[in-house]
N, C-alpha and C positions, 0 to 999 in steps of 0.2 A: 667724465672721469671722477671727477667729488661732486657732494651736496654741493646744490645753491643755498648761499650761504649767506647772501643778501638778502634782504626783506622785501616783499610787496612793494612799491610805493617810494622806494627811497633807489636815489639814483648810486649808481655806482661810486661817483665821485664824492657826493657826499657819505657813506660808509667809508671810502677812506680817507676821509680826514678826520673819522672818528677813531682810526686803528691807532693812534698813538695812544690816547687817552686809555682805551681796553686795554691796551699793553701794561699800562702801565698800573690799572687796576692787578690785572693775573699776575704780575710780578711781586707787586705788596703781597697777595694773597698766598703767592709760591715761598716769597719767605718768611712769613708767617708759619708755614706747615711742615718747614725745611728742618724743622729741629730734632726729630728724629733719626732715632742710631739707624737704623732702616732706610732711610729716602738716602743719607747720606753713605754709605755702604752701597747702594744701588746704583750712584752717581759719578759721572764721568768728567772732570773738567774742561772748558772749551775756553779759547780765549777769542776773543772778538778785535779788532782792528776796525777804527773808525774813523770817515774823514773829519778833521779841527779846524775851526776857524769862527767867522762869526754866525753867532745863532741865528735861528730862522735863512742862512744861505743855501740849505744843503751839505753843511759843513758845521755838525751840530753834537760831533762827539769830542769829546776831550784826550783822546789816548786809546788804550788798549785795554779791556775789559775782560776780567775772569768770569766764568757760568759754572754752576754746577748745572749737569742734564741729566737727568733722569733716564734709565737705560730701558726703564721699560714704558716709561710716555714720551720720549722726547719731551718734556718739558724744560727749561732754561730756567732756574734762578738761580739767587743769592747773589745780584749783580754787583760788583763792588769793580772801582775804578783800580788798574793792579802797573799802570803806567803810564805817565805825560808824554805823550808825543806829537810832532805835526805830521799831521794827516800818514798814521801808520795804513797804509790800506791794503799792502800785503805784508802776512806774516807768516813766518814757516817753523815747525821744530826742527834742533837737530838731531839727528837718527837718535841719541842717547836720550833724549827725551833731555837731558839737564840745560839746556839752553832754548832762546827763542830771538828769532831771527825777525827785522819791520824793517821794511820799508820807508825811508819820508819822503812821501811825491812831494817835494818843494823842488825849488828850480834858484833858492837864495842860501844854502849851504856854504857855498866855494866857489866863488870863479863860473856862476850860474850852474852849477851840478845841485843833485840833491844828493841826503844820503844814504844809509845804510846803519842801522842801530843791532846792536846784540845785550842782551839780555838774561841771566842765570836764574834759571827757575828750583824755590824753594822746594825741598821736594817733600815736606810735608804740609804747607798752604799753600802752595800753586804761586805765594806773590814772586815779583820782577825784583832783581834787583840790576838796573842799569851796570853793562861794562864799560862800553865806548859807541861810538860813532864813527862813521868812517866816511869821507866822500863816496858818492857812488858814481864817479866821473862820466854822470849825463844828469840831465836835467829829469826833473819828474819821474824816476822810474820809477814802474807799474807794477814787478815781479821778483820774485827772490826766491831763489832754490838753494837746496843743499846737494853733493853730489852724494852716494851711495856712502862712501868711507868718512863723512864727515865733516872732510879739510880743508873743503873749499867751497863758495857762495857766489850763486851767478844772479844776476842781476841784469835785466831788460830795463833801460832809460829809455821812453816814449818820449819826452821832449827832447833828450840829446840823440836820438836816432840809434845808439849805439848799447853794445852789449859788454859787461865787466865782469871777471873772475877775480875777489876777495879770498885771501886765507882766511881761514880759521886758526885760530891758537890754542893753546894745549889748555888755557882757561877758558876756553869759550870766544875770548874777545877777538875784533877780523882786523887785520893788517890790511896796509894799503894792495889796490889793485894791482895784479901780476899779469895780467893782459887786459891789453881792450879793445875790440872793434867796433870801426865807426860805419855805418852803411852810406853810402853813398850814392846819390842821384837815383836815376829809374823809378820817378812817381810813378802812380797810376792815378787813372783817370778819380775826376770828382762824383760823378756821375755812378756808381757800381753798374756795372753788365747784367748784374743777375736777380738787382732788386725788383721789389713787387711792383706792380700798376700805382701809380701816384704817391712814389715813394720821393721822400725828400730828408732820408737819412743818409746823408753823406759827409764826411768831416774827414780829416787824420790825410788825406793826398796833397796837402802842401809843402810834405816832406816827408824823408824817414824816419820812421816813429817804430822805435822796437818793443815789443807789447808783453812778450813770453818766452820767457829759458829755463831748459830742461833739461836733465839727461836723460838718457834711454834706461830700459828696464837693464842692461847688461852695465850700463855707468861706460859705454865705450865711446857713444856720442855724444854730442850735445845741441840739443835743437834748439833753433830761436826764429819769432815769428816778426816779420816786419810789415805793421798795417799800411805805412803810406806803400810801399814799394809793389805791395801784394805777393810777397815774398817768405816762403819757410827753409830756414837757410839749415846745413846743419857741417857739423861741427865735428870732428876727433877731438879726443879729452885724453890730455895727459895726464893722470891720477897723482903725478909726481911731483909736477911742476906745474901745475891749473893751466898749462898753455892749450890753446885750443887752434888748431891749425881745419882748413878746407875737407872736408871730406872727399873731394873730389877735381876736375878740374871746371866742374860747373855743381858746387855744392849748395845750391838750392832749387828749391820748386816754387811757379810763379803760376797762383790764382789768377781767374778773371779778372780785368782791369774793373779797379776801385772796389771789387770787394772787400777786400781790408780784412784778412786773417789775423784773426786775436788770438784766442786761446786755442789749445790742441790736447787732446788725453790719449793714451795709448792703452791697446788690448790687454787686459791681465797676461795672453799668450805672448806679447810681445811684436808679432805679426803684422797686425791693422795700427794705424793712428787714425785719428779723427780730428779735423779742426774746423771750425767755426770762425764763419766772416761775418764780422760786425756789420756792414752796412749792406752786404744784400740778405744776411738772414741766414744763410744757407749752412749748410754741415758738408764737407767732402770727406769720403774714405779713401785713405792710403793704404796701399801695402808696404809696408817698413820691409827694408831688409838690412837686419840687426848684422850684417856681416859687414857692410858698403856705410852704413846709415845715409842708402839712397830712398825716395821715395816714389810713388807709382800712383798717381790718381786713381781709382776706381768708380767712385759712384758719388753724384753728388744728390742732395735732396733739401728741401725748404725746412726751417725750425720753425718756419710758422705754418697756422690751420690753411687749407686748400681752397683755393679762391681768395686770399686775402689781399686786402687793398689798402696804401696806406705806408705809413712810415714806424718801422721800431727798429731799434740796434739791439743785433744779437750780444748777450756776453758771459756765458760762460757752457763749459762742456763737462760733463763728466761721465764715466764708465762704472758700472757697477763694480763690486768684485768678484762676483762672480760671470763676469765676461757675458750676460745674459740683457742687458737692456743701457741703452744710452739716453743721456737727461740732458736737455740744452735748454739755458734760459733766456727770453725776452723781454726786453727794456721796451715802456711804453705799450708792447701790448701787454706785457705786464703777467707774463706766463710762464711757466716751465711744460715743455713738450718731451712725450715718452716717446721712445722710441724701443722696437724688437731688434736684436743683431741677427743675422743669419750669418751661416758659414763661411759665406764670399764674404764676408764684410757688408753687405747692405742690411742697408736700416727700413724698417717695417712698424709705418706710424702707429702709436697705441691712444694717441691723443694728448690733450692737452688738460691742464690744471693753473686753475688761476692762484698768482703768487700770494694773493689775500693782501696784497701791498704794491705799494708804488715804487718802481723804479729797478727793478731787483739788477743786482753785481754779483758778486762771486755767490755761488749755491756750494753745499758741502754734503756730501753723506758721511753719518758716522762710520764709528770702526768696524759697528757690528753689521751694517747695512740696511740696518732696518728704518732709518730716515735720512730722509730728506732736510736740509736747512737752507731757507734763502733769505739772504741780507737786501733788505728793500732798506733804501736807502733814503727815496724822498718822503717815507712816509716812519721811518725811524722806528723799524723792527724788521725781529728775526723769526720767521714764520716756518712750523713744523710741520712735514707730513710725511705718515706712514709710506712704507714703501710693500707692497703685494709679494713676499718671495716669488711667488709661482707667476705671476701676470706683469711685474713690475710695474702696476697701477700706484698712482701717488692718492692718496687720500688726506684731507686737510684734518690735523687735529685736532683743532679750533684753540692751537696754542698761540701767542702771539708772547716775545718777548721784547721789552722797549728799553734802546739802545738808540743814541743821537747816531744818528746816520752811519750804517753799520756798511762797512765793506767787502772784512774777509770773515771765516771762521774759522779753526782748527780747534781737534782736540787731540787731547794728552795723553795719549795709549796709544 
């Protein structure tokens, strides 16, 4: 699917432990050249969320970082730190673009919760200017949405099992939570059912651990994914009152034991969902019915290459926009895999692309769709590549931008 990219003679491992240092060569270089009316007129802001704590742990960023990207190379500079925070590692905008919404996966907030930061974005240099903070009444949570209208912030606690609905306020800033569910008991196994041959990524089945909350494209439901339980639960949304009641009298769907469903992304049509299990690897399609917000298994398939043996944790999914090809990426094999959509809903492998980095976490395609971004995280950059309209083949750019341990991206359009 891309050039080999590696050299003759030098082993995988050693080429990346040298991706920081090139990173951080092409970054001087990028703002060095960045001073034109042109490159800056061409370019899109991105903010970056990264994990903090002590250097060399894995945990090597300090906050929240602004990018300028170049709309027609995918290139990332003019890195400038634009927020202190602990470990922001998800970040969202709100629908108005004037706010920005983080995450702090800590679990020493409150009463062992982590919590929930908001943010006013300058709207002619992009900087942060802190509103508040708020509990996000569970430990380490992993995810934060906004719902359609604006006015309320859901939030997925993976250390406190549980899922929380924040207002939003007429300044941006979030008031305390106005609902909250906790998941209760119904592990799955340690072992997943579906991983590869000599597979020894298993982790997250020693309890409920809620990973990802969402709402649907119509903002009627609200989906949330729990990896210990193997569970994708979903939700009615009150748009008035952020209450979220059952969808049903059994409102969720239960994966194979100890797969451990992380993330999920839905059809541009609304129709299909797709989610991804962190420890066997795998992708299942649902049929959504936006009426019920019930769901329907269809089709399951492997994000890693055929015949593989061995251990990585899947993590992250995404859909194109134009509803034509899905992207799932792996941890430790250290790939992002293509895939074709077909009508039914199944997926039709197009191969794989190596992430030019170690560890990769959340991946993002721009606004325009023409790239691909993955935040590799042990090797501290944010790697670009083209995306094919017509084949939706990923091709490396041979961009690399260096960021201390990067986790989400979004940008600002």
């Amino acid at each position: 699917m891309t050039e080999k990219l590696v050299p003759h003679g030098v082993s995988r491992r050693s080429f990346l432990r040298n991706v920081a240092s090139v990173a951080l060569v092409h970054s001087a270089i990028g703002r060095a050249q960045s001073g034109s009316s042109s490159s800056r007129t061409n370019s899109i802001r991105a903010y970056v969320g990264t994990y903090t704590g002590v250097p060399g742990s894995g945990s090597n960023g300090e906050g929240i970082y602004l990018f300028a990207m170049n709309a027609s190379t995918g290139e990332l500079t003019e890195r400038r730190l634009v927020a202190r925070a602990p470990n922001p590692s998800w970040i969202v905008l709100h629908p108005t673009r004037r706010f920005l919404y983080a995450v702090n996966e800590v679990s020493d907030y409150r009463a062992g919760a982590g919590s929930l930061s908001s943010f006013a974005i300058d709207a002619a240099t992009g900087d942060l200017r802190a509103l508040n903070t708020v509990s996000s009444e569970g430990g380490d949570p992993a995810h934060v949405s906004i719902d359609a209208t604006g006015r309320f912030a859901f939030v997925a606690n993976y250390g406190g099992g549980s899922i929380a609905v924040l207002p939003i306020l007429a300044d941006g800033s979030l008031g305390a939570a106005v609902d909250l569910h906790r998941d209760v008991g119904s592990v799955g196994n340690l072992q997943p059912h579906d991983s590869p041959t000599g597979s020894f990524a298993f982790s997250g089945h020693d309890a409920p651990h809620a990973h990802m909350i969402c709402a649907d494209l119509a903002n009627k439901f609200v989906l949330a994914t729990d990896l210990g339980q193997d569970r994708i639960y979903s939700y009615r949304f009150d748009p008035v009152t952020g209450k979220l009641t059952p969808s049903s009298d059994r409102a969720f769907v239960t994966l194979p034991p100890g797969d451990g469903p992380r993330h999920f992304a839905f059809h541009p049509g609304g129709h299909w969902l797709f989610a991804i299990q962190e420890e066997s690897s795998t992708i299942t399609t649902f049929a959504y019915d936006p009426a019920t917000g019930t769901l329907t298994a269809r089709h399951t398939v492997s994000a890693l290459p055929a015949g593989f043996a061995g251990s990585s944790f899947a993590s992250e999914i995404l859909v194109s926009g134009n509803g034509k090809f899905l992207y799932a990426a792996n941890r430790l094999h250290d790939s992002i895999a293509a895939f074709g959509l077909e009508e039914d809903g199944a997926l039709r492998s197009l191969g794989e692309a190596s992430t030019m980095g170690d560890y990769p976490g959340q991946c993002r395609i721009d606004p325009s769709g023409s790239f691909l971004f993955a935040c590799n995280r042990r090797s501290d950059s944010i790697t670009a590549f083209s995306i094919h309209p017509d084949t939706g083949m990923l091709t490396f750019t041979g961009r690399y931008a260096a960021v201390g341990s990067p986790a989400c991206i979004t940008f600002a359009t």
